[in-house]
C-alpha positions, 0 to 999 in steps of 0.5 A: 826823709830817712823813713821810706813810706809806701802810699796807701791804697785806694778804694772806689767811692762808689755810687749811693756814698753818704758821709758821717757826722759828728755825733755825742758819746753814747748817753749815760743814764743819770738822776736828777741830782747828775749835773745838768752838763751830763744831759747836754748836748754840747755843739763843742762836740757834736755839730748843730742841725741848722736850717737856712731861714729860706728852706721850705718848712717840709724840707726842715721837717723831713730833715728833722726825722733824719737828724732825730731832733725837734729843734733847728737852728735857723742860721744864714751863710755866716752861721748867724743864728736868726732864731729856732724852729720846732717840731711844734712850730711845723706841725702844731697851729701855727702853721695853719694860722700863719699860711691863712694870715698870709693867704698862702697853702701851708706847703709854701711856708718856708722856716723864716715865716715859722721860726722864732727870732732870736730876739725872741729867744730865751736862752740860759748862761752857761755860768749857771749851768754849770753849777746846776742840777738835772733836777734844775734843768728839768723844773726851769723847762716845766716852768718855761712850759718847754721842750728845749732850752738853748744854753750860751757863753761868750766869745769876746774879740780884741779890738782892732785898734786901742780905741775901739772896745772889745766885741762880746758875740753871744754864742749857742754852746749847747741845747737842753731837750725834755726827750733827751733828758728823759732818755738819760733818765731811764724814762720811756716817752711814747710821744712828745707833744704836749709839754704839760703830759711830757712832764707828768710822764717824767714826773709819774716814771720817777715817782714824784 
């Protein structure tokens, strides 16, 4: 090398280190005529809260207050999404109901009994998000009767061989959450919980 470069210096890690994480720009505030894009959070720029289908249903709740989210991604070691758990599948009835269908104390409910399987799970195109409005979005949730909504496209593999046809993997490329959009709103939630009342607030705030 022609250019002499001199080694940086080091510093100690230390003990009680955390590390960051990927996180979205700072929210901009938008009407319900902004495009649904602007409230989305995009897993193209900021990591997913994903939970194994194992982990105890405590651990996903405690992880959710660290995270600020109410939605998981229920994902095994292949990153394979199973399904979602919410903060209204942890600590709404269903968990009651579940632990006493089993025969089991609610405490050793792990995600996998609480999750909604993919299967189950309705998810909109990114096709058509990507013409809509924040108004749409908001009116699909109300309708849907919920709080978030996963958004998707497609990763299409080529064949290995000429034979064989291409693999089409549906992919999660962003999630839908009443809160945030509400956040970007300008609309002030004392609590979510109910999604008929999370809707009325949004609707009484913007004077619809």
């Amino acid at each position: 090398m022609d250019r002499q470069y001199q080694a940086l210096p080091f510093d100690e890690l230390g003990e009680g280190a955390g590390f960051r994480r990927p996180t979205q720009p700072q929210a901009a505030r938008v009407t319900l005529e902004s495009p649904a894009l602007e409230v989305m959070t995009d897993l193209a720029r900021t990591s997913p809260a994903t939970i194994r289908p194992q982990a105890p249903v405590e651990g996903a709740h405690h992880f959710m207050l660290s995270r600020g989210v109410r939605l998981l991604l229920v994902a095994d070691e292949r990153e394979t999404v199973l399904g979602v758990l919410t903060a209204t599948d942890v600590l709404g009835e269903k968990a009651m109901r579940v632990a006493m269908e089993r025969g089991i104390k609610r405490g050793e409910l792990t995600v996998g009994d609480l999750m909604t399987p993919a299967r189950q799970v309705e998810a909109l195109p990114l096709a058509e998000v990507e013409g809509a409005r924040v108004g749409h979005v908001l009116e699909t949730l109300r309708q849907a009767g919920r709080q978030h909504a996963l958004v998707v496209d497609y990763e299409i593999t080529p064949p290995r061989r000429l034979i064989d046809a291409p693999v089409k993997r549906t992919m999660v490329h962003g999630i839908f959450s009443t809160s945030q959009v509400a956040r970007q709103l300008g609309v002030s939630l004392q609590s979510v919980g109910e999604v008929a009342l999370t809707f009325s607030a949004i609707e009484a705030a913007l004077g619809r």
